[in-house]
PDB file of N, CA, C and O in Angstrom:
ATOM      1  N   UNK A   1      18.529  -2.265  -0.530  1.00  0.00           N
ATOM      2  CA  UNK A   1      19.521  -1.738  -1.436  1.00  0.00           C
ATOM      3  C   UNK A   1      20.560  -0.977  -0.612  1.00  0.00           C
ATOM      4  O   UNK A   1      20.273  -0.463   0.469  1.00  0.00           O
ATOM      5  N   UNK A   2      21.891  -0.920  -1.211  1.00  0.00           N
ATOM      6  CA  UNK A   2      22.693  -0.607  -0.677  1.00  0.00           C
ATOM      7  C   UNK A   2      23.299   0.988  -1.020  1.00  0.00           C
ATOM      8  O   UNK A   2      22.762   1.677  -1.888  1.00  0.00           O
ATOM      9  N   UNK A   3      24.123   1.325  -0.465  1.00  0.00           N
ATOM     10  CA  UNK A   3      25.074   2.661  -1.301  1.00  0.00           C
ATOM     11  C   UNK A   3      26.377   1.844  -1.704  1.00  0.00           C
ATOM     12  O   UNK A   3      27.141   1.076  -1.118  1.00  0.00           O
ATOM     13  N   UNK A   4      26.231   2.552  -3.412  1.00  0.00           N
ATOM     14  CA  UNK A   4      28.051   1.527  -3.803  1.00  0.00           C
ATOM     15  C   UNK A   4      28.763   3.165  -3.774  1.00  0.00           C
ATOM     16  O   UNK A   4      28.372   4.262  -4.174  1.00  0.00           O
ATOM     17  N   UNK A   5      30.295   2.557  -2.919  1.00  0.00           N
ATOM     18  CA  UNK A   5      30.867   3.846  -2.835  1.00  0.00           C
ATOM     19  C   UNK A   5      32.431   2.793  -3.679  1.00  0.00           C
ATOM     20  O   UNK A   5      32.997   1.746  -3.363  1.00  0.00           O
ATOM     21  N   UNK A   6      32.622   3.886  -4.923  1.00  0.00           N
ATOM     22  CA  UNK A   6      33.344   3.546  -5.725  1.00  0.00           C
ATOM     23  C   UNK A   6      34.675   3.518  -5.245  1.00  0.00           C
ATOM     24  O   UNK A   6      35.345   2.703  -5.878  1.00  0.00           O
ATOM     25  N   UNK A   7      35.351   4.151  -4.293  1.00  0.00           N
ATOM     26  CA  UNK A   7      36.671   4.041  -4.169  1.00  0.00           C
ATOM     27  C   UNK A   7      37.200   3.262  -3.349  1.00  0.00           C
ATOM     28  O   UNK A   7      38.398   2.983  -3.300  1.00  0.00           O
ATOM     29  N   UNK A   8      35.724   2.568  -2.149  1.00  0.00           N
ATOM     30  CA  UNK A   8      36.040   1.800  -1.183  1.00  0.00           C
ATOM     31  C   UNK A   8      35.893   0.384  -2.310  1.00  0.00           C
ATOM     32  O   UNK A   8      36.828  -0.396  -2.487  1.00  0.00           O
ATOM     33  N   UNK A   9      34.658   0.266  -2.938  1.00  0.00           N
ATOM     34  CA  UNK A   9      34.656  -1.128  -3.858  1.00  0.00           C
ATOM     35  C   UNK A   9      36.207  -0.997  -4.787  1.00  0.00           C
ATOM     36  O   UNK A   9      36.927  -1.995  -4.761  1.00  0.00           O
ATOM     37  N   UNK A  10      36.579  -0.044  -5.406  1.00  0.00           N
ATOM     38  CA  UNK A  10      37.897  -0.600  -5.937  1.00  0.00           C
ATOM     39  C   UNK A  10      39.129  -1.356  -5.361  1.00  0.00           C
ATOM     40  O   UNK A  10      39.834  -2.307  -5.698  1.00  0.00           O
ATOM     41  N   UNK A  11      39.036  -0.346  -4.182  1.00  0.00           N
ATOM     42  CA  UNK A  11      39.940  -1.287  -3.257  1.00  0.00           C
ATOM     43  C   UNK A  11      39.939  -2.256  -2.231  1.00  0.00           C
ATOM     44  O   UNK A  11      40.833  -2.613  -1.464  1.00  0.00           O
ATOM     45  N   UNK A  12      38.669  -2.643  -2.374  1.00  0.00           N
ATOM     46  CA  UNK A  12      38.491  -3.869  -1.814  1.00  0.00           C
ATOM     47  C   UNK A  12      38.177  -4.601  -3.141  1.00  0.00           C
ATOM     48  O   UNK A  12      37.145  -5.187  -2.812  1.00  0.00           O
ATOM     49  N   UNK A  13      38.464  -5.034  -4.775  1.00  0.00           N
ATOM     50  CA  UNK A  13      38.878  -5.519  -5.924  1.00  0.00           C
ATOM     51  C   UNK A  13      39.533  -5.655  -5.487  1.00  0.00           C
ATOM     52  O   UNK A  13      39.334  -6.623  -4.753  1.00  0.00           O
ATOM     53  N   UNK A  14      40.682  -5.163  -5.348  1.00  0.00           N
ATOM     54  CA  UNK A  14      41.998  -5.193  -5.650  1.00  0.00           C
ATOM     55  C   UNK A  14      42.455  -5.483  -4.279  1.00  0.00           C
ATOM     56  O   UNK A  14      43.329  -4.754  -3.809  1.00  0.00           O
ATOM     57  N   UNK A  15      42.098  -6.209  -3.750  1.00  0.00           N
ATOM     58  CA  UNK A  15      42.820  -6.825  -2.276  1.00  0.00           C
ATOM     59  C   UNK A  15      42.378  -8.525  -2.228  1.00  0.00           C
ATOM     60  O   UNK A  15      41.271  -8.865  -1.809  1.00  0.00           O
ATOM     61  N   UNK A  16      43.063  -9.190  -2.553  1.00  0.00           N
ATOM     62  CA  UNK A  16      42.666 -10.739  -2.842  1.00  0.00           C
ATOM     63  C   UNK A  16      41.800 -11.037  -1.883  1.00  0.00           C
ATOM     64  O   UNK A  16      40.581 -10.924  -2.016  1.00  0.00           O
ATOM     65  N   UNK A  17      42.376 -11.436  -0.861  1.00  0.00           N
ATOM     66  CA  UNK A  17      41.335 -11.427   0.750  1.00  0.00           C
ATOM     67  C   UNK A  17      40.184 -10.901   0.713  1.00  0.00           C
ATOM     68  O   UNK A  17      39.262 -11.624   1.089  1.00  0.00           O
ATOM     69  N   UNK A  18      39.915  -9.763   0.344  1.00  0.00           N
ATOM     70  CA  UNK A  18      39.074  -9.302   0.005  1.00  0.00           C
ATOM     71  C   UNK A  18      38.104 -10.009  -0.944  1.00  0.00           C
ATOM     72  O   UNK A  18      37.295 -10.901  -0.687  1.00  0.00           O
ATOM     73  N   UNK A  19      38.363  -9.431  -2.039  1.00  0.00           N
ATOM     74  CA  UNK A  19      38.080  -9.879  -3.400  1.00  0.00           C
ATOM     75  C   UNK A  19      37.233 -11.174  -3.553  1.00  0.00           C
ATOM     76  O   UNK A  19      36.092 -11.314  -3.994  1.00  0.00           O
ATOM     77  N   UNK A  20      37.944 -11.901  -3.158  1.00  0.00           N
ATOM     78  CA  UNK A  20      37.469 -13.222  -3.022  1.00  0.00           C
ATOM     79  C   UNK A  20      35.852 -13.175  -2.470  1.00  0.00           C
ATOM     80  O   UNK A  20      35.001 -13.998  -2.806  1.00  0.00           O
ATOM     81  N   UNK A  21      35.694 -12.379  -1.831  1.00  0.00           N
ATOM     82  CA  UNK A  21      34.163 -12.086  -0.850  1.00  0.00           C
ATOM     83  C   UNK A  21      32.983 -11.500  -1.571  1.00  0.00           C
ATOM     84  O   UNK A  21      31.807 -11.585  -1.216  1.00  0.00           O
ATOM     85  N   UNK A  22      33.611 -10.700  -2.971  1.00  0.00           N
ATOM     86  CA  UNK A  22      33.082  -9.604  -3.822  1.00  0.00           C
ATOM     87  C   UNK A  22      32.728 -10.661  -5.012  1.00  0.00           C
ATOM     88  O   UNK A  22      33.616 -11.249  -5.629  1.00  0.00           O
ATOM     89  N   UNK A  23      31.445 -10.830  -5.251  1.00  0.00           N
ATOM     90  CA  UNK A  23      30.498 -11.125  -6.507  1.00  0.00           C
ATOM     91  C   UNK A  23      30.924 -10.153  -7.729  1.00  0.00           C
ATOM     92  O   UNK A  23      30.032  -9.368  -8.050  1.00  0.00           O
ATOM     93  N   UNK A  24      32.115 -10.064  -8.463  1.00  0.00           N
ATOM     94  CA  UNK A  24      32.299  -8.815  -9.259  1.00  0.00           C
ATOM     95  C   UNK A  24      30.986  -8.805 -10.277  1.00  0.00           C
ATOM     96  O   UNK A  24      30.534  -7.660 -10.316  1.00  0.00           O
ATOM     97  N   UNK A  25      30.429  -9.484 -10.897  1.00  0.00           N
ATOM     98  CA  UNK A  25      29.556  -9.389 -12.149  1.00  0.00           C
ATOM     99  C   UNK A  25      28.552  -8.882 -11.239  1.00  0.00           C
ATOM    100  O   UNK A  25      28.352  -7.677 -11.389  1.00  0.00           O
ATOM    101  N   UNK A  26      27.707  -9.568 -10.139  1.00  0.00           N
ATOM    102  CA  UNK A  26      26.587  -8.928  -9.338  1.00  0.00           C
ATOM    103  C   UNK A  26      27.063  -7.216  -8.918  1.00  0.00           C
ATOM    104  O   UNK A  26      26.148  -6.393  -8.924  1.00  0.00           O
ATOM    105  N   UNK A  27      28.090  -6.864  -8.663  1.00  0.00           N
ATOM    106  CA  UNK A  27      28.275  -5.884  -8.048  1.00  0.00           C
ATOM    107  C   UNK A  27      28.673  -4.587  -9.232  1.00  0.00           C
ATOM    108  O   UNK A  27      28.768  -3.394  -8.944  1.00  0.00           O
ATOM    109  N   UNK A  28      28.833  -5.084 -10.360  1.00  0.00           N
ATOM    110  CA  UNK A  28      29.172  -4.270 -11.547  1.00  0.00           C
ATOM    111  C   UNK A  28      27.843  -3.798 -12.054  1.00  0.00           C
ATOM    112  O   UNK A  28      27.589  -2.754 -12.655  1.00  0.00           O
ATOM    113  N   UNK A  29      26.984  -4.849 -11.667  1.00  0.00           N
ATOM    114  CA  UNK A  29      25.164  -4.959 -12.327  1.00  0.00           C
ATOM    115  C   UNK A  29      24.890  -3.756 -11.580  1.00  0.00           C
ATOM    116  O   UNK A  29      24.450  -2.773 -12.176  1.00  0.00           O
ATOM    117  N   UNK A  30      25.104  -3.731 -10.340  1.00  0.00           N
ATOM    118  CA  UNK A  30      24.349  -2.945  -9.518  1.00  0.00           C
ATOM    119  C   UNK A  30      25.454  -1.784  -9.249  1.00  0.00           C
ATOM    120  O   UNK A  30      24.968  -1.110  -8.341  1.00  0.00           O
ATOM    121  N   UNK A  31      26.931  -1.138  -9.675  1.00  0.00           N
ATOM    122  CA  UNK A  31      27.328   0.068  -9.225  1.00  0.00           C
ATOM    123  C   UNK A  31      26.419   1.071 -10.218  1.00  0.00           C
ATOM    124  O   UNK A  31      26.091   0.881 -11.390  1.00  0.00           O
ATOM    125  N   UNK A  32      26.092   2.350  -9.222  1.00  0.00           N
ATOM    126  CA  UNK A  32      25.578   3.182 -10.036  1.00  0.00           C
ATOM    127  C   UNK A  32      24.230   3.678  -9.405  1.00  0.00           C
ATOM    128  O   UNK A  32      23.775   4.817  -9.503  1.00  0.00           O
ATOM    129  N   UNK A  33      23.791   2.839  -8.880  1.00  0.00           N
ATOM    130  CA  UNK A  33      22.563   2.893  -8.238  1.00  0.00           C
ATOM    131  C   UNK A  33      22.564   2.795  -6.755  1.00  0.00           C
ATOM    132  O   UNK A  33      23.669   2.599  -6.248  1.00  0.00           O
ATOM    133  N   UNK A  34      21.600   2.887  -6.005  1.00  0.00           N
ATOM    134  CA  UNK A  34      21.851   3.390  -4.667  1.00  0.00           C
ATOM    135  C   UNK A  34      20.569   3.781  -3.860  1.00  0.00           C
ATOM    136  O   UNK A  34      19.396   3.494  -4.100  1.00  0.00           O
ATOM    137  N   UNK A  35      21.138   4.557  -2.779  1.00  0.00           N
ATOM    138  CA  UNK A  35      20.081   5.451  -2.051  1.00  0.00           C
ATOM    139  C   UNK A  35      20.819   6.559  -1.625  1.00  0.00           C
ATOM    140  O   UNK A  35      22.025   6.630  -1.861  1.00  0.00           O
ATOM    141  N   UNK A  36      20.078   7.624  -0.886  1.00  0.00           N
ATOM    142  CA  UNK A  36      19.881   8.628   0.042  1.00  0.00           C
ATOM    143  C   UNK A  36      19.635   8.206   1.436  1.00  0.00           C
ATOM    144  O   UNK A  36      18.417   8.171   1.610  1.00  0.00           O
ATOM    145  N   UNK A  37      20.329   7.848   2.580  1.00  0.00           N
ATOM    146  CA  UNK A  37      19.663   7.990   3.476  1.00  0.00           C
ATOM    147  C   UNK A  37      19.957   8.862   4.378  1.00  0.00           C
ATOM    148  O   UNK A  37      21.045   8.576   4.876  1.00  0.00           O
ATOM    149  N   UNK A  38      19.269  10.267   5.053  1.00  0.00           N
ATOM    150  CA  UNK A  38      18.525  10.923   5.771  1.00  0.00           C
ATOM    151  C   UNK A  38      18.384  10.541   7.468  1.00  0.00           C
ATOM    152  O   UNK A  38      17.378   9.999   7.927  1.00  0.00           O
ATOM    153  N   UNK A  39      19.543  10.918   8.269  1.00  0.00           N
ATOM    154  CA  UNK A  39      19.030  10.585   9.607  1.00  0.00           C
ATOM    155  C   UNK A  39      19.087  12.279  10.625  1.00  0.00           C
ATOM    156  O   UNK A  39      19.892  13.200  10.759  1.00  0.00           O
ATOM    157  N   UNK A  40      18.059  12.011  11.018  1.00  0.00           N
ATOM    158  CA  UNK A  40      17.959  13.049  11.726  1.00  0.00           C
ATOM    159  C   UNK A  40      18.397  13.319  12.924  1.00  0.00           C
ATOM    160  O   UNK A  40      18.365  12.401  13.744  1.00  0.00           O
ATOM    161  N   UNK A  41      19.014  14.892  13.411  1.00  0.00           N
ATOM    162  CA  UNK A  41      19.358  15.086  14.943  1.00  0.00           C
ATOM    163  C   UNK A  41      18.183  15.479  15.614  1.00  0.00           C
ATOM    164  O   UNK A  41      17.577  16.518  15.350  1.00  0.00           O
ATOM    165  N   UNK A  42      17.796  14.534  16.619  1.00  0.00           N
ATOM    166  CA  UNK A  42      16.738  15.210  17.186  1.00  0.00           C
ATOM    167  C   UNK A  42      17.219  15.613  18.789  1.00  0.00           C
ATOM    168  O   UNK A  42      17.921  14.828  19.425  1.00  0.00           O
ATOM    169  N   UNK A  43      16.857  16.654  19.253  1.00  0.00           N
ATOM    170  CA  UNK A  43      17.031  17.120  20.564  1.00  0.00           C
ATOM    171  C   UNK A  43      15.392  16.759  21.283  1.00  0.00           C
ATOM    172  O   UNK A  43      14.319  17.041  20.751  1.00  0.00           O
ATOM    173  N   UNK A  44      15.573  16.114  22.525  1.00  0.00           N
ATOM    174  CA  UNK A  44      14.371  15.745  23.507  1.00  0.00           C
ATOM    175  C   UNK A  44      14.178  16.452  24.375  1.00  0.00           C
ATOM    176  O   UNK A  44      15.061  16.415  25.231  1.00  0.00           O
ATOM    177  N   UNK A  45      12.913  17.507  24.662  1.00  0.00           N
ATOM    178  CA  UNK A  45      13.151  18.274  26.134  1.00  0.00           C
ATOM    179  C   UNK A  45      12.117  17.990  26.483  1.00  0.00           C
ATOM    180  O   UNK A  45      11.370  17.195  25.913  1.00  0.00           O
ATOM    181  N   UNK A  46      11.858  18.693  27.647  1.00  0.00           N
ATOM    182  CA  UNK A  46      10.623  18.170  28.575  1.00  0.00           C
ATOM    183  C   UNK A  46       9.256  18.861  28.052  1.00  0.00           C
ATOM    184  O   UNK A  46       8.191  18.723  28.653  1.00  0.00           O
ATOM    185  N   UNK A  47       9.428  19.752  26.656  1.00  0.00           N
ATOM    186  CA  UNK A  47       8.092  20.522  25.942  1.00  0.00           C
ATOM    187  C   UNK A  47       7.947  19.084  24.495  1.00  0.00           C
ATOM    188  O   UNK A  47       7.036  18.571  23.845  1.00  0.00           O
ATOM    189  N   UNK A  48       8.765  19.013  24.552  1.00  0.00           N
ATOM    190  CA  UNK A  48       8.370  18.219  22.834  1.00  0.00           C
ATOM    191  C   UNK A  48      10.074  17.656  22.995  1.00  0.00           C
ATOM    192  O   UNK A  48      10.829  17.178  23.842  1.00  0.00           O
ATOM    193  N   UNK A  49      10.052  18.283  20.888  1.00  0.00           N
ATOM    194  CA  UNK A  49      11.193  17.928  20.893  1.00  0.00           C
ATOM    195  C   UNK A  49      11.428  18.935  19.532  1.00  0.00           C
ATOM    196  O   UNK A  49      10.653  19.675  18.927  1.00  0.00           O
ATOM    197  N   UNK A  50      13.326  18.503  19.285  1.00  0.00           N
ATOM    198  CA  UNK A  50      13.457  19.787  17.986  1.00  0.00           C
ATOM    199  C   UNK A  50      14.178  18.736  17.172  1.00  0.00           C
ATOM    200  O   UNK A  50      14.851  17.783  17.563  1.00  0.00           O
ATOM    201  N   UNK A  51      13.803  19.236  15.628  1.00  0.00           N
ATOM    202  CA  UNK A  51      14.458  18.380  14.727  1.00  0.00           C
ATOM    203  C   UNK A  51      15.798  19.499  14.348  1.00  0.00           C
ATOM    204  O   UNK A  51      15.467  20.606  13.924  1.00  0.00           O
ATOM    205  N   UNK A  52      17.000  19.252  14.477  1.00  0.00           N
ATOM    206  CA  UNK A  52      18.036  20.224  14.618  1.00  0.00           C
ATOM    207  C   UNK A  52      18.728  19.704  12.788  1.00  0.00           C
ATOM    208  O   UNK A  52      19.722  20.357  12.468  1.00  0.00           O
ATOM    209  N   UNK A  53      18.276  18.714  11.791  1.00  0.00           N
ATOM    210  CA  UNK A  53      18.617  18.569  10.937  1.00  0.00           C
ATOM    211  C   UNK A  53      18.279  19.239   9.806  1.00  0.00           C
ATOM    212  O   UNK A  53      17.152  18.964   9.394  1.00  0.00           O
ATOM    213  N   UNK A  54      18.951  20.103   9.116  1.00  0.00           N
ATOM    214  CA  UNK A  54      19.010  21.063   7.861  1.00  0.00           C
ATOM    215  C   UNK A  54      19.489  20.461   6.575  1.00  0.00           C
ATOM    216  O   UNK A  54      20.598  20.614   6.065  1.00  0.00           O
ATOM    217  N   UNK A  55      18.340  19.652   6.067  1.00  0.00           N
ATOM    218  CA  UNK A  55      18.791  18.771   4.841  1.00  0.00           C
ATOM    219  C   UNK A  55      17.667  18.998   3.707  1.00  0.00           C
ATOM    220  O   UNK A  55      16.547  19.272   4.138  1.00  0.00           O
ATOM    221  N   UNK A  56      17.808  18.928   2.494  1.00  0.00           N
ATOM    222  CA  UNK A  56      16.920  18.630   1.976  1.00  0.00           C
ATOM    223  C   UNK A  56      16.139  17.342   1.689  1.00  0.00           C
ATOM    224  O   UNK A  56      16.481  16.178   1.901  1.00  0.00           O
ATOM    225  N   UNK A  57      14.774  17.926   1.044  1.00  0.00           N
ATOM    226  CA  UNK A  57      13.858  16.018   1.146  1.00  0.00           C
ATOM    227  C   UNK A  57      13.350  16.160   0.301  1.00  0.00           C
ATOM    228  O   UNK A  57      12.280  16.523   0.791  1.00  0.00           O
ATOM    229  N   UNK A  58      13.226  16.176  -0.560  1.00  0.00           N
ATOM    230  CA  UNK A  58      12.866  15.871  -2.465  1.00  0.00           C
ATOM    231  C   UNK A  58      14.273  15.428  -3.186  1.00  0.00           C
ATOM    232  O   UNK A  58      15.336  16.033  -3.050  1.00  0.00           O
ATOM    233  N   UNK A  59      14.105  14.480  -3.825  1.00  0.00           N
ATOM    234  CA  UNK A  59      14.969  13.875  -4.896  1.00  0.00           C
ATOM    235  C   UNK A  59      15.576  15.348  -5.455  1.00  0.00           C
ATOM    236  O   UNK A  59      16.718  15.771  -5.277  1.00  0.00           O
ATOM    237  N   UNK A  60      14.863  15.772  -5.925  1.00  0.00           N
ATOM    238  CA  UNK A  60      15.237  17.200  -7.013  1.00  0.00           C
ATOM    239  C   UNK A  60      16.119  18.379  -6.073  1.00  0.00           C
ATOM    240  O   UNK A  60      17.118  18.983  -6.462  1.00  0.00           O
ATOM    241  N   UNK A  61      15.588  18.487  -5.017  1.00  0.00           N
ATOM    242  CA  UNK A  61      16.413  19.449  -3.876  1.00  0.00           C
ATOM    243  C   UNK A  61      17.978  18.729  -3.768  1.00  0.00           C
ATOM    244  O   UNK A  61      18.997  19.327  -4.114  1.00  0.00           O
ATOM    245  N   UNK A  62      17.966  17.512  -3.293  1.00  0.00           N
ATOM    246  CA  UNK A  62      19.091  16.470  -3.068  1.00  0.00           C
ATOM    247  C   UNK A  62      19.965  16.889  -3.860  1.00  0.00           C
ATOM    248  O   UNK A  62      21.065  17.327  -3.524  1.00  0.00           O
ATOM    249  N   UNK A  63      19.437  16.759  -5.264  1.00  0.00           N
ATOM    250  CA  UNK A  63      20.429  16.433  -6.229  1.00  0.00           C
ATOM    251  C   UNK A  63      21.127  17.958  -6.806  1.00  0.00           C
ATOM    252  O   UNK A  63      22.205  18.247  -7.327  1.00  0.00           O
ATOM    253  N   UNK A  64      19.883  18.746  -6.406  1.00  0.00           N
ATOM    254  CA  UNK A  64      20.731  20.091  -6.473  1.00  0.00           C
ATOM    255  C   UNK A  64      21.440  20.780  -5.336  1.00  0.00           C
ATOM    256  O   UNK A  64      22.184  21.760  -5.288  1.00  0.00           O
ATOM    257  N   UNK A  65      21.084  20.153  -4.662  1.00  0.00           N
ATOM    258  CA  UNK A  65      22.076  20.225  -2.707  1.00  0.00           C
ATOM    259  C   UNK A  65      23.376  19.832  -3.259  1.00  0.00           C
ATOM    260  O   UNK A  65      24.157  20.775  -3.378  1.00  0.00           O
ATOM    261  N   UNK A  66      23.810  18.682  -3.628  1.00  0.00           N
ATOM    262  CA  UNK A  66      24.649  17.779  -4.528  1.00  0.00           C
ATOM    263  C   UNK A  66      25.661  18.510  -5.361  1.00  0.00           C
ATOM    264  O   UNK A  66      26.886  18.564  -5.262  1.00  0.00           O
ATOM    265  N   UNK A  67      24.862  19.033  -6.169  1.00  0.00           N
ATOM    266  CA  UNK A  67      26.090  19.501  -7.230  1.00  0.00           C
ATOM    267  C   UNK A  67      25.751  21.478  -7.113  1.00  0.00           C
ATOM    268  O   UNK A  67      25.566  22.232  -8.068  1.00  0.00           O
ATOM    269  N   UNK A  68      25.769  21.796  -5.806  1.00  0.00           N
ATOM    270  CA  UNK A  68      25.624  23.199  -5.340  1.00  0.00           C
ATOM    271  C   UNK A  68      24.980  24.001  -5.820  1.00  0.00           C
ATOM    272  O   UNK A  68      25.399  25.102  -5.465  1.00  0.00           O
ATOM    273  N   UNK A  69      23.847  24.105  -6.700  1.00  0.00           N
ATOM    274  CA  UNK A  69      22.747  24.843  -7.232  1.00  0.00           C
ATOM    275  C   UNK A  69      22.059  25.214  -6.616  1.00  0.00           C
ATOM    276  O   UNK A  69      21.419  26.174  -7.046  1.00  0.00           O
ATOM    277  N   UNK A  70      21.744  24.691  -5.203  1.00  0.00           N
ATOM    278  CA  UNK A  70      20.842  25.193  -4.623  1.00  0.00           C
ATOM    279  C   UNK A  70      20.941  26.588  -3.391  1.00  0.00           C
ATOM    280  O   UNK A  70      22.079  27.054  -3.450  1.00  0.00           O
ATOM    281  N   UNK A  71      20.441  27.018  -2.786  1.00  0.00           N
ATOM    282  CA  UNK A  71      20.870  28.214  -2.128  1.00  0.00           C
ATOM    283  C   UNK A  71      20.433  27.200  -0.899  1.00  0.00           C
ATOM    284  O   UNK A  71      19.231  26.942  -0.822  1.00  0.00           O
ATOM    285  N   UNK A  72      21.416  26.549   0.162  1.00  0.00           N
ATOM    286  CA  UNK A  72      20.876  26.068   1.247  1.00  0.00           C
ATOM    287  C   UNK A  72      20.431  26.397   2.505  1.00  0.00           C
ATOM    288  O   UNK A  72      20.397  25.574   3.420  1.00  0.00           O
ATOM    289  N   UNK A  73      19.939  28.033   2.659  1.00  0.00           N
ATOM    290  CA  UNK A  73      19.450  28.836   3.769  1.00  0.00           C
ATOM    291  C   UNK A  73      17.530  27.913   3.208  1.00  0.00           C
ATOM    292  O   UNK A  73      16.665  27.800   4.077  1.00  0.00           O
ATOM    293  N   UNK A  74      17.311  27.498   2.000  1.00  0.00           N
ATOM    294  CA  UNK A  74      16.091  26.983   1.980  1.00  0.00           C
ATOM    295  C   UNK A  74      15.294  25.760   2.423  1.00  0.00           C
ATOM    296  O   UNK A  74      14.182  25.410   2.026  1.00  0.00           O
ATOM    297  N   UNK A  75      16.144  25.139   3.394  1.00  0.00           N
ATOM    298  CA  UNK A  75      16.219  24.651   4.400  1.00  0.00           C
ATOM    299  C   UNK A  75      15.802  24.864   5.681  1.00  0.00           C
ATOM    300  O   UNK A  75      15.359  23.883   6.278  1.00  0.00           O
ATOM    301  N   UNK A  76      15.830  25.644   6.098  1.00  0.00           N
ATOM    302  CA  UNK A  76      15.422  26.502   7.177  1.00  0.00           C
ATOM    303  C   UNK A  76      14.342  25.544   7.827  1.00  0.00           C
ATOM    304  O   UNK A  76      13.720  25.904   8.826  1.00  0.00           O
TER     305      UNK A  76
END
């Protein structure tokens, strides 16, 4: 599954060249839906290593990361 990002799919509609490449009914089925994906910074030293990424990882954290509800020092 993919991420549909709405402003890049409109304007690639609306570019014939384009367009032409775009399944509109398949791709109308599926705007709306999606993923999260999560990549991490990792630093390598000669003890281990450090995960230097401050994100949340529950659906429910995400989505309140998202629309700023959450206090993001809870991350830590």
């Amino acid at each position: 599954m993919g991420v549909f990002m709405d402003p890049l799919l409109d304007e690639a509609l609306a570019n014939p060249e384009m367009a032409k490449f775009i399944n509109k009914d398949q791709l109308d089925r599926l705007r709306g839906t999606g993923e999260v994906r999560i990549e991490d910074d990792v630093l390598i030293t000669e003890d281990g290593c450090v995960n230097g990424t401050r994100v949340p990882r529950t659906v429910q954290k995400i989505e309140d990361w998202i629309v700023r509800v959450d206090d993001d020092s809870k991350y830590d």
